[in-house]
VOPA-691331 format. One record per residue (C-alpha): x, y negated, z; residue in one letter. Coordinates in steps of 0.02 Angstrom, whole numbers, padded with zeros to 5 digits, always signed. Layout:
N
XYZa;...
This chain:
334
+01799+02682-06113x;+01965+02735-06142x;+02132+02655-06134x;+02336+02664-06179x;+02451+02574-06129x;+02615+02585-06224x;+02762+02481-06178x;+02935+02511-06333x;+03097+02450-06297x;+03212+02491-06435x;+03421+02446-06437x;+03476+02325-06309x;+03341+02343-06168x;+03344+02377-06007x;+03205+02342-05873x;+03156+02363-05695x;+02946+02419-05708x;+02832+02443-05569x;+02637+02483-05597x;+02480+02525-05495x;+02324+02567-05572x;+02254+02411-05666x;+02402+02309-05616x;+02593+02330-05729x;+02745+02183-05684x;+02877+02205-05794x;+03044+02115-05771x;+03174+02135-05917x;+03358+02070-05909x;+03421+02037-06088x;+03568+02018-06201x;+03617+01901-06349x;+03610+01896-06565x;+03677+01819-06692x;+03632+01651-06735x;+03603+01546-06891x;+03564+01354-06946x;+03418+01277-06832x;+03286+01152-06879x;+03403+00994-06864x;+03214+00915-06795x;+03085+00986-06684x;+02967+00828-06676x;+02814+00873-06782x;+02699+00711-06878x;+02534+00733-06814x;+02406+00765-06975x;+02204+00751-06963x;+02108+00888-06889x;+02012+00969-07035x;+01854+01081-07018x;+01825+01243-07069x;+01731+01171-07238x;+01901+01047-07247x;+01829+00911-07213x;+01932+00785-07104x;+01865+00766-06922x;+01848+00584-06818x;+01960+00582-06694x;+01817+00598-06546x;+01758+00774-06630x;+01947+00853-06613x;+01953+00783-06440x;+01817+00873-06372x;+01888+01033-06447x;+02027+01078-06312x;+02078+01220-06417x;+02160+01224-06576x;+02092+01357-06669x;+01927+01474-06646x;+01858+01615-06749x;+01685+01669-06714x;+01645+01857-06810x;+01481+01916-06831x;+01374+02032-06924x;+01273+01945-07087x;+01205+02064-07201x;+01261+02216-07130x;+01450+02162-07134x;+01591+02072-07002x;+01570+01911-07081x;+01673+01745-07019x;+01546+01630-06963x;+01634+01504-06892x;+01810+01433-06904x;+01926+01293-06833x;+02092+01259-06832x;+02206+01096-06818x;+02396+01049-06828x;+02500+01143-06769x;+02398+01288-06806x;+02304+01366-06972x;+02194+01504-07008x;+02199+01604-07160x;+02057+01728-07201x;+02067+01825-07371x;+01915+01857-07449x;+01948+02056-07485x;+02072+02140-07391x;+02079+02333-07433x;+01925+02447-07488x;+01783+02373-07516x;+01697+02521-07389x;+01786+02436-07235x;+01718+02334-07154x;+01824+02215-07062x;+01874+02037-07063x;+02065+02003-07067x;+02146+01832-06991x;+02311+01766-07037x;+02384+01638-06893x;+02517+01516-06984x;+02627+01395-06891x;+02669+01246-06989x;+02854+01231-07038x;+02880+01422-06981x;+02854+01428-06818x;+02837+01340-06618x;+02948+01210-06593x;+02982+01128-06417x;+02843+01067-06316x;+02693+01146-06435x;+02564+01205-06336x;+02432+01322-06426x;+02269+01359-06376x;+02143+01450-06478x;+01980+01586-06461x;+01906+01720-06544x;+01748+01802-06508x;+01697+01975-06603x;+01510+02002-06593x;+01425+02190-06562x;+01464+02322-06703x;+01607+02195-06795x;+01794+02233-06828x;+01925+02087-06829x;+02113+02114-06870x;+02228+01957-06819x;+02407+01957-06885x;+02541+01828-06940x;+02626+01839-07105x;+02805+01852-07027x;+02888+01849-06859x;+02844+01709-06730x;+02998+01613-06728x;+03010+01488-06578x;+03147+01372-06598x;+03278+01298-06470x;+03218+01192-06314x;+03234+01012-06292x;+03271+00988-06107x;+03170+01083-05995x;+02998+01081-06107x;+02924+01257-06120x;+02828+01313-06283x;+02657+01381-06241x;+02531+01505-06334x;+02372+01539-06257x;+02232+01669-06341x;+02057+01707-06264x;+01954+01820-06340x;+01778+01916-06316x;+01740+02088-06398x;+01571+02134-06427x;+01478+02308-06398x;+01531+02418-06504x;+01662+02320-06586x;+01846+02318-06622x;+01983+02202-06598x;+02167+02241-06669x;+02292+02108-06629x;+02421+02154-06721x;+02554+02003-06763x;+02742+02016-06789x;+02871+02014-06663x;+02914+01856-06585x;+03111+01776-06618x;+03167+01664-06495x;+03308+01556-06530x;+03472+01512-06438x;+03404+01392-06280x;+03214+01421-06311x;+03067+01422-06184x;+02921+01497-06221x;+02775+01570-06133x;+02631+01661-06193x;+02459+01731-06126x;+02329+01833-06188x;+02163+01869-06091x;+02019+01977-06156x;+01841+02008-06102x;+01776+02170-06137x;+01638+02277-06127x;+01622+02461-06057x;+01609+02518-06267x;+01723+02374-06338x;+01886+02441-06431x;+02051+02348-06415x;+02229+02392-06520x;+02349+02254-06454x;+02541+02255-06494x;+02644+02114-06397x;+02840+02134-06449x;+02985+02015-06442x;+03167+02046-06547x;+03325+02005-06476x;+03360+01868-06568x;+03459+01821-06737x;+03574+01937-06772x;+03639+01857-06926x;+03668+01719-06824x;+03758+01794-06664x;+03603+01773-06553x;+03559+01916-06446x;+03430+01891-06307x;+03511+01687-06329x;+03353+01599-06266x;+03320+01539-06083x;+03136+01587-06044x;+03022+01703-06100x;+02870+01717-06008x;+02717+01841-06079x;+02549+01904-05999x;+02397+02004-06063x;+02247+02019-05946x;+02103+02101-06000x;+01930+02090-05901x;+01761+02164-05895x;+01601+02047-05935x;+01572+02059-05733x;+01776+01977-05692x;+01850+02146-05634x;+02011+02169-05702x;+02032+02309-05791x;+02225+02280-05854x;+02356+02152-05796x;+02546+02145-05857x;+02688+01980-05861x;+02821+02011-05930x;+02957+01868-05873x;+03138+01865-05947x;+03227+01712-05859x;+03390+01676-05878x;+03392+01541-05737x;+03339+01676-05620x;+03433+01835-05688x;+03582+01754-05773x;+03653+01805-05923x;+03514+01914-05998x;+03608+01993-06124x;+03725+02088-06022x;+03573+02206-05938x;+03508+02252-06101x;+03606+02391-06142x;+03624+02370-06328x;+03435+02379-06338x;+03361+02263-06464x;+03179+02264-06460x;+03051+02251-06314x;+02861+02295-06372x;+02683+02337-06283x;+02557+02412-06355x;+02365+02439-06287x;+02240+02534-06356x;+02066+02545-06264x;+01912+02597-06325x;+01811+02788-06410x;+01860+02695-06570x;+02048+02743-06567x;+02046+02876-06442x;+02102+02996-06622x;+02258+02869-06592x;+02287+02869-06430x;+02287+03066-06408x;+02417+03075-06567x;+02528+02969-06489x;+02540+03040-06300x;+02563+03202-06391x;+02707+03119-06504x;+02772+03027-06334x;+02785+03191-06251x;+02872+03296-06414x;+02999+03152-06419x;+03048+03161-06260x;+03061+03344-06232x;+03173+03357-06378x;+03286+03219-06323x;+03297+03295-06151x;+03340+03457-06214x;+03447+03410-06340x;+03529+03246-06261x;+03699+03243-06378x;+03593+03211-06541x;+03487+03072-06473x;+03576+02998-06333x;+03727+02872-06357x;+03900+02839-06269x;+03950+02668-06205x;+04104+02582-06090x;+04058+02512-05948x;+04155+02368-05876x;+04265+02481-05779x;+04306+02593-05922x;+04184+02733-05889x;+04052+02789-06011x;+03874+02780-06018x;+03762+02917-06071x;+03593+02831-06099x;+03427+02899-06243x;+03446+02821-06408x;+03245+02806-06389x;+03135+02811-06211x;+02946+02821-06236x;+02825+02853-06091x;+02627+02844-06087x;+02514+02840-05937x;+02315+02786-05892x;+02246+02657-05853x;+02102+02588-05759x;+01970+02648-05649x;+01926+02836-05630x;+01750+02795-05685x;+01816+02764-05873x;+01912+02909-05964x;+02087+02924-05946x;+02220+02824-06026x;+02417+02841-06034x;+02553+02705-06035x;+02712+02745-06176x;+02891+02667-06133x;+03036+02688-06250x;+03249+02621-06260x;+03340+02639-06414x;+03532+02588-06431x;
């Protein structure tokens, strides 16, 4: 097995990391964007749950499903093939029927908030499983967008998902936008095997820009855990941006606008993972040696200024010695 971790923060980031071994805690103070016209409502109509055929469901059936969407992937006829699918209001599926060549082999999964994003209070729940030998991509067709909070309710995501022998997961969405005032906490947990492949990428924007909203919102809570079939953890990381806690986030960011993770882990994209500790490691050098091209100038409050990298990447391993080494990445960008 083998693993990277790579955690991106681009303009406007700053952020106090520790890690050991399986275990990363990250802790970001943020900054604030620009902000436009918000949904005047965030109460949703509740709509029938519909099966994967379309078919409405009784209202017993979508009771006993506690989650609100599942995917099940497996191989028919020699091919990842979607062989069973759910989803219910708030949530959708979308699954093209050709996606790329017709040589590859992989099933691709669009995930579709109704009305364009999470409003306050939403709580999403929903699993995958990706049988032995199968590929799965999951993605969104734009940015998560998780609107302002209505009192103290929190908006909640939860994905669980279990990858085969042999096959490959790629969660690859886009970034999640939280709005002035929002709450919103996410977790992703993945069982694995000692040959499963994983690409995940978990990134969050400042905010609107057009709209004066940088790093606006007042919670942002997200954690990926992933496990082997036996329970032992193999990667844990929380990421936890509170303004109630830190204050105004905005002001430690640092003109950094971007915050993103990425994990790869598995032989599948070890090609990957070695290209991009070797890119981590050329970037780096070169801004180090050459620090007045990439790094930028800023005041500080008491009229001194700031050298600081226009882009930070590092990459380190993780996980036990028994599997083959894996790097994390870290990056800043004003």
């Amino acid at each position: 097995m083998i693993e990277i971790y790579c955690t991106i923060e681009f303009k406007n980031a700053c952020r106090i990391y520790n890690s050991a071994c399986t275990t990363t805690t990250r802790c970001c103070l943020l900054h604030s964007v620009p902000r436009t016209s918000l949904i005047q409502s965030n109460q949703r109509v509740a709509l029938p749950s519909v099966d994967v055929r379309g078919r409405i469901m009784r209202s017993g059936e979508a009771d006993r499903e506690m989650e609100m969407g599942s995917v099940v992937v497996e191989k028919v006829g020699g091919r990842s093939s979607v062989t069973s699918c759910f989803s219910r209001y708030p949530l959708k599926f979308v699954i093209p029927k050709k996606v790329g060549s017709s040589k590859t082999d992989a099933v691709w999964v669009y995930a579709l908030n109704y009305g364009g994003g999470i409003v306050s209070g939403d709580n999403i729940s929903c699993k995958f499983s990706v049988g032995d030998t199968c590929t799965m991509v999951l993605t969104t067709q734009g940015s998560t967008k998780v609107y302002k909070s209505v009192g103290s309710k929190c908006s909640q995501q939860i994905l669980e998902a279990r990858v085969g022998s042999n096959a490959l997961l790629a969660i690859i969405p886009d970034p999640v936008t939280c709005f002035s005032t929002a709450r919103y906490c996410q977790k992703q947990v993945f069982c694995v095997l000692p040959d499963s492949n994983l690409v995940m990428v978990d990134w969050i924007t400042s905010g609107r820009h057009e709209s004066g909203e940088k790093w606006d919102f007042d919670l942002y809570r997200s954690s990926n855990n992933i496990f082997l079939e036996d329970g032992q953890p193999l990667f844990l990381d929380t990421m936890l941006l509170d303004k109630e806690k830190i204050g105004c986030v905005q002001e430690h960011m640092h003109n950094y606008q971007v915050i993103a993770m990425i994990v790869l882990l598995g032989p599948k994209v070890q090609y990957v993972q070695n290209r991009v500790q070797d890119h981590v490691k050329e970037v780096m050098s070169e801004q180090l040696q050459h620090p007045s091209a990439a790094w930028s100038h800023q005041r500080d409050k008491a009229d001194h200024f700031i050298t600081k990298p226009s882009f930070i990447a590092s990459c380190s391993a993780f996980g036990p010695k028994v599997f083959s080494p894996a790097y994390p990445l870290h990056c800043w960008k004003p």
